[in-house]
C-alpha positions in Angstrom: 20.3 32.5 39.7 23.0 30.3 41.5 23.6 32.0 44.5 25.9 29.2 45.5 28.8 30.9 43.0 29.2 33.2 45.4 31.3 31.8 48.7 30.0 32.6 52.5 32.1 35.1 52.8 31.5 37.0 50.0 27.8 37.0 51.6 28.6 37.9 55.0 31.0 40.7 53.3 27.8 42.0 51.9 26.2 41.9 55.3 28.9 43.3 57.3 30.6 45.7 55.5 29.6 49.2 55.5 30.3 49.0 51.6 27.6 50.7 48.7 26.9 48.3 45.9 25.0 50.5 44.0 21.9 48.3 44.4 18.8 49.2 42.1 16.0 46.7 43.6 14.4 48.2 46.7 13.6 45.2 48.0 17.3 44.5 48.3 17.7 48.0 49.7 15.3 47.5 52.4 16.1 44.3 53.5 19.7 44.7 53.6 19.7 47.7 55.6 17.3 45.9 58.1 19.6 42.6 58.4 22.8 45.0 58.8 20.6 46.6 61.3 19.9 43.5 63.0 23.3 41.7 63.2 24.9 45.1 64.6 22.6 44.2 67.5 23.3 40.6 67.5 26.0 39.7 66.1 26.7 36.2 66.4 27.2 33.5 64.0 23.5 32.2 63.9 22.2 35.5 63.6 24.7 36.3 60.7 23.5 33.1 58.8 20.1 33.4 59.0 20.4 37.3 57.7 22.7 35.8 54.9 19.8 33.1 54.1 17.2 35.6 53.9 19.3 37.7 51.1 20.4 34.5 49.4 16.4 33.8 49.6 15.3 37.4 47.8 17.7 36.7 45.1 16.5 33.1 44.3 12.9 34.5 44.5 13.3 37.6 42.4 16.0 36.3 40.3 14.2 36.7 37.2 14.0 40.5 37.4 16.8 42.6 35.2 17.4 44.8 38.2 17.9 41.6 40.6 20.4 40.4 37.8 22.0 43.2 37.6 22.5 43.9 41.4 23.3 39.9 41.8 25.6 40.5 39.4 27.3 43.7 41.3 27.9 40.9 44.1 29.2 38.6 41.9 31.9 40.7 40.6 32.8 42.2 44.2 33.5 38.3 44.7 36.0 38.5 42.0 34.2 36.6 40.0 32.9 37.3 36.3 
């Protein structure tokens, strides 16, 4: 999975936008609605890169699932990239 394809921002979009991917992985689900819980509390740069980290982290480890693939590649084309 090369989580790097996708810029900063389009990771802290993902974080701080109230937007529905459509994810499939509960995992994802989960921890995403924990980090955007957590950097409503704090949100300041370091607490915003370490919640990015941790998603960039989930993907890497569970990148070889299909629904991981798929919902990395929901990301991926939000970025504008395909």
């Amino acid at each position: 999975m090369e989580v790097e394809k996708i810029s900063k921002q389009g990771w802290e979009n993902l974080l701080l936008k109230d937007v529905d991917y459509g994810f499939n992985f509960l995992a994802l689900k989960i921890l995403l609605s924990r980090l955007r819980l957590k950097v409503a509390m704090d949100p300041s740069p370091v607490s915003i890169q370490k919640s990015v980290e941790e998603i960039k982290n989930l993907f890497i480890r569970f990148g070889n699932l299909p629904s991981v693939q798929k919902d990395f590649q929901k990301v991926y084309e939000r970025e504008g990239l395909r």
